[in-house]
N, C-alpha and C positions, 0 to 999 in steps of 0.2 A: 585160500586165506587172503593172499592177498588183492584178486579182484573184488573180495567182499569190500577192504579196507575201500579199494576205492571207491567201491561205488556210495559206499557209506558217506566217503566223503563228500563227492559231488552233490548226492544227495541235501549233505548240512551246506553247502558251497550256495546252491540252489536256493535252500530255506532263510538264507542271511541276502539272499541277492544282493551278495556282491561279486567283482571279479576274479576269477580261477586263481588269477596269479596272485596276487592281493590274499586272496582266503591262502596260499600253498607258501605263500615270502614271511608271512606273519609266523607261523610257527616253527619254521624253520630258524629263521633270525633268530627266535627263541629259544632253540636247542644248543645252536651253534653260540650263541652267547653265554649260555648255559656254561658251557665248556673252556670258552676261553675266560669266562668270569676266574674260572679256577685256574688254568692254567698259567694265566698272567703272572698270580706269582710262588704256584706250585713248581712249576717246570724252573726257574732261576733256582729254586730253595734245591731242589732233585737234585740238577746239575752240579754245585755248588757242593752237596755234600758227597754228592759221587765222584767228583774231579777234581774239584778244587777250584779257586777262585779264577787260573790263568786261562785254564781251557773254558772257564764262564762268558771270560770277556773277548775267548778269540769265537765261540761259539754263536755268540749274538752280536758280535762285530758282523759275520760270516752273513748271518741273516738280515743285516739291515741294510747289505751291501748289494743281496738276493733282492730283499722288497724293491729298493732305487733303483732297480733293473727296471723289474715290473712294472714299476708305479709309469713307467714311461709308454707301457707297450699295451698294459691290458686293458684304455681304453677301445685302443686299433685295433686289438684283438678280437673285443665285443662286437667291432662294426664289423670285421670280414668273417669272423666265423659261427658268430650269434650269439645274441645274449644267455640262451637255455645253457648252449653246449660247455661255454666256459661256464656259467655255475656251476651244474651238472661234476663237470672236472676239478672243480676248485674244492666243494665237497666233497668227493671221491679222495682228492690229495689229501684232505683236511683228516677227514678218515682213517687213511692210510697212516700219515702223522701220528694217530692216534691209536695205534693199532701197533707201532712202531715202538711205541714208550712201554705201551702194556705188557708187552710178550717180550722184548729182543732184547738181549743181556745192556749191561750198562754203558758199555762199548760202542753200542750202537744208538745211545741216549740222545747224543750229540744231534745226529742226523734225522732222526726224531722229529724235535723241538726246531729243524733248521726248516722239514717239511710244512711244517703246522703254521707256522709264522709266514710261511713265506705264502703256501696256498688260502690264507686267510687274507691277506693283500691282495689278490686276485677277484676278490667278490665283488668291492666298490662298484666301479664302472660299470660294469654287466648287470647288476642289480638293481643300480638307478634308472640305467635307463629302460630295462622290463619294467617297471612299476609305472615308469613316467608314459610309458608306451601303452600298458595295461589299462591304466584309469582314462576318466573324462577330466577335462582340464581344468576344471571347475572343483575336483573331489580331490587333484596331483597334492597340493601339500596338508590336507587333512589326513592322506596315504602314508605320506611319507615321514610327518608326523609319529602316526601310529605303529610304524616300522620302528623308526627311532626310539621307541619308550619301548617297545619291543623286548629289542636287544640291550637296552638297559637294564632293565628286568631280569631280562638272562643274565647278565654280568652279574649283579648285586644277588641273585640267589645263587648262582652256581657258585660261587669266591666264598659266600658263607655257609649254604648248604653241605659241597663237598670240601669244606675245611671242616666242618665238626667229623663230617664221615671220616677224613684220613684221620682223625685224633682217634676217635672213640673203635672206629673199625679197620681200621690199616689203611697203607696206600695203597693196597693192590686192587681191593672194592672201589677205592676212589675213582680211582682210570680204570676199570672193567667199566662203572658209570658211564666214563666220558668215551668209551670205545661206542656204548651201544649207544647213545643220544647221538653223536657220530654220524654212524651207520644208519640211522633209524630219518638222517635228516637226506640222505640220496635218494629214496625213493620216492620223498615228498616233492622234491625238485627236479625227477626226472619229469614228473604229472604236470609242470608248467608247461604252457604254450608259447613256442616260440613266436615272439612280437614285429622280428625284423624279417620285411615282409620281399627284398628284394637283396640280392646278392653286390656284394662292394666291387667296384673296381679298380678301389685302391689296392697296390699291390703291397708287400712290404719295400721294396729296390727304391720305389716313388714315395715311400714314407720316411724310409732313414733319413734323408737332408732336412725332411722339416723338422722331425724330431730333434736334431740338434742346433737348429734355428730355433725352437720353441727355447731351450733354455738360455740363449743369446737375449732373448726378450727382455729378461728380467735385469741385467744387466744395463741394457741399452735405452732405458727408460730412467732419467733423473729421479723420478720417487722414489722409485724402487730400488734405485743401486744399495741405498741404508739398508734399507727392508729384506735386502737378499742378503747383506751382511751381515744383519741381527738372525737371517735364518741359519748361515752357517756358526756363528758364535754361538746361540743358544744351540743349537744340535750337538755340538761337539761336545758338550757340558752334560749332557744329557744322558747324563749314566747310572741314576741313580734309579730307575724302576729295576733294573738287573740288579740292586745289589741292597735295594730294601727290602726283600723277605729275606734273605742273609745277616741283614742287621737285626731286624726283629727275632727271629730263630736264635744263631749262636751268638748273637752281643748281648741280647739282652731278655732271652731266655720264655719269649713268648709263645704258646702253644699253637699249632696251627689254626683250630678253632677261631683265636682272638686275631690270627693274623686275616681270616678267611672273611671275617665281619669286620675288619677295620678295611680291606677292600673293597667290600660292600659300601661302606660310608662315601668313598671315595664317588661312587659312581651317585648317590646319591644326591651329594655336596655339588656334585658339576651341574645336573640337573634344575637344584633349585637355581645353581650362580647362571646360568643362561639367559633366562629372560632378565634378571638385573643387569647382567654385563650386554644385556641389545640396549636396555635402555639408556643406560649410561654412555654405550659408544654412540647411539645417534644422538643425543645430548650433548656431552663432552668430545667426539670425535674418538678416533682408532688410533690416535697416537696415543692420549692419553688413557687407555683402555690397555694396551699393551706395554705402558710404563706402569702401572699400576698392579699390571700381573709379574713382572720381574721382579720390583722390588718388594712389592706384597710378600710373592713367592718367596724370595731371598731372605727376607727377615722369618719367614717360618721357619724354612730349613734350619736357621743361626738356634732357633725356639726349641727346634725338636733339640739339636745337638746338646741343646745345656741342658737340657730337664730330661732326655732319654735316660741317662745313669740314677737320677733322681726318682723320678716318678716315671715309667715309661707308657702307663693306661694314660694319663694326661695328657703326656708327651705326642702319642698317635695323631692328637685334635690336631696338631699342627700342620703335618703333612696331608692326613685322609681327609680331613674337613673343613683348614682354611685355606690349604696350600689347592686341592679339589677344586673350593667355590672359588678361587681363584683363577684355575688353569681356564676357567672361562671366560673372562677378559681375552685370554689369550687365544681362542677359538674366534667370537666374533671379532676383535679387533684384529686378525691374523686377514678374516673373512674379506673386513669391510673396509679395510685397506687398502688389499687388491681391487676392490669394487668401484673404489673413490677416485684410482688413478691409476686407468685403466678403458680406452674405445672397448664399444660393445664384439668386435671384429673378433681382439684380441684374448677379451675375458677367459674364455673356459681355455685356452692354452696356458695362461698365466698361471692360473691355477697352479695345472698339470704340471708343471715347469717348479713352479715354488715345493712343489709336493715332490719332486724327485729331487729337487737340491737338498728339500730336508734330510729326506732318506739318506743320499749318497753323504753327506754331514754324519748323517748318525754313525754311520760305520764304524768310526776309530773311537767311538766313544766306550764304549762297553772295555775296550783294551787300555784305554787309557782308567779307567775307573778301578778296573783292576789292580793298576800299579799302584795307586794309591791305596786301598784298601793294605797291601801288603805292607805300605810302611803304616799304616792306622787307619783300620776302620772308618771312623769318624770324619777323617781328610776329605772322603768321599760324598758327602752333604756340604760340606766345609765347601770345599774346591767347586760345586755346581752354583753355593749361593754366591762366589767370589764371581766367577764368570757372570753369573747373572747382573751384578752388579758393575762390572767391565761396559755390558751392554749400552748404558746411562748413555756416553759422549753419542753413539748412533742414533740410541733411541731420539736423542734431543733433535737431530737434523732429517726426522721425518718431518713430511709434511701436514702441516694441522692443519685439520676439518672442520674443528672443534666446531658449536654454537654457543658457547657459553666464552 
């Protein structure tokens, strides 16, 4: 059976001429998107009603502090031990994660949700650079492209798809779903061809000193030192996707269903605000692109709070679809920032660098959100749009690019 699949597949691989890995990333990204479309905010709601709010926030505190690890090492990792073998493994873990929720009493729910998060951080790097390696350099962002709507795809059906399944047919069918889509995405990604064609001899011993030079970077650069601030302040504020399917569920009484499709929008909403927030930042620049999304962002959250007890179908617009077309401001202005001030030498480390301080920021979030919620729910939107709003005196002392 299954040498048929494949050769089935090669065969359609063959018939589309295009490349292996290319034809085997696309539907894969698909499935796995699939799965975290739901997961993102089934697994807070799980946890939350199986624990309780404390072990919510020491649980995905746990995992963000797991990712910040990661996010430092799994590009090094893709260059000495190859691209295939970490996806291959990061699948497998994802899997496993997923296999962990379905079967193994609630007890071990925790450690679950701690797998699945944290081997989905492990894909990035490895992924990008098998595609980038895959293609002709001419075809790279039409690929990568197609990836990215992908997995958006996957998000926006699996969040609404498996939210009507858990309402109408239990949760147990929902995650049986998300074990076998899973499972079903390892074999598709064992069938890639490894791209990296010669063995590193970078060691790890010779890489830990640069590693912690890369995050000195961000620091030691006058643009950036605001820029690294505004990433630890907003990180730290940033506890509110843990603890909004919580609110929708027992505040304010919404069925998973509406919660599953107001996720969906979410991915929607960012999608179209992309191409408006590139235009805008090369336009206006990435300062005001990223002030735009804080305080945008900040008066949404103030919008949901007062109309949630009121109307709360209205109330959703705020967060899934302006606060959404939003967060993208915050994407390429984040991007084009780094890009603006910043030697060519230095860029893809910065990056790396800003993406692990986010991380290592996120950590205490989720624990601080918590405490809040237990003196009032509501604190918890309240307290992210205060903080965002704090941001203002930094935001003000980036540097403008602007052309307008």
């Amino acid at each position: 059976m299954i040498n048929r699949a494949r050769r089935f597949l090669e065969v359609l691989q063959l018939s589309l001429s295009v490349p292996r890995n290319f034809f085997l990333l696309v539907p894969t990204s698909l499935l796995i998107g699939f799965v975290l479309g739901y997961f993102m905010w089934a697994l807070p709601l799980l946890l939350m009603r199986a624990s309780g709010v404390n072990v919510l926030g020491v649980v995905f505190s746990l995992s963000f502090l797991l990712n910040a690890l990661l996010s430092f090492s799994t590009g090094f990792a893709a260059d000495v031990m190859g691209r295939k073998a970490i996806l291959v493994f990061a699948t497998t873990l994802f899997a496993l994660g997923a296999l962990i929720i379905f079967m193994a009493p609630y007890w071990l729910l925790p450690v679950g949700i701690i797998i699945v998060f944290a081997s989905s951080s492990l894909h990035g790097p490895a992924l990008d650079a098998l595609l980038a390696e895959s293609m002709q350099e001419e075809a790279r962002g039409k690929a990568f492209g197609i990836l990215q709507f992908s997995t958006l795809i996957g998000l926006a059906l699996g969040s609404t798809v498996l939210g009507i399944v858990t309402q109408s047919a239990g949760l147990n069918l929902a995650l049986g779903i998300t074990v076998f889509l899973a499972l079903l995405a390892i074999p598709l990604r064992m069938m890639l061809i490894e791209t990296k064609t010669h063995k590193s001899n970078v060691s790890v011993a010779s890489a830990s000193p640069a590693l912690l030079r890369n995050a000195v970077l961000l620091f030691s650069n006058k643009a950036l030192l605001p820029f690294s601030l505004i990433l630890i302040g907003g990180s730290l504020v940033s506890w509110i996707m843990q603890f909004m399917p919580g609110y929708l569920s027992e505040v304010l009484g919404l069925g998973e269903s509406v919660i599953g499709l107001a996720y969906s929008l979410t991915m929607i909403s960012q999608a179209i605000g992309q191409p408006v927030a590139g235009w805008f930042s090369d336009r206006y620049g990435a300062k005001r692109a990223l002030i735009v999304n804080k305080v945008g962002s900040a008066i949404s959250l103030i919008l949901f709070v007062l109309l949630s007890t009121v109307n709360p179908i209205l109330a959703l617009a705020f967060p899934f679809v302006v606060g959404a077309w939003l967060s993208a401001f915050n994407n390429v202005g984040w991007s084009l920032y780094i890009a603006q001030n910043t030697d060519e030498d230095h860029r893809g480390t910065i990056y790396g660098s800003a993406s692990g301080l986010e991380a290592i920021s996120q950590a205490p979030a989720p624990i601080l959100g918590a405490l809040l919620w237990q003196i009032e729910p509501r604190l918890v939107f309240v307290g992210t749009a205060i903080g965002w709003f704090a941001l203002m005196p930094l935001l003000m002392r980036l540097r403008d690019e602007g052309h307008a």
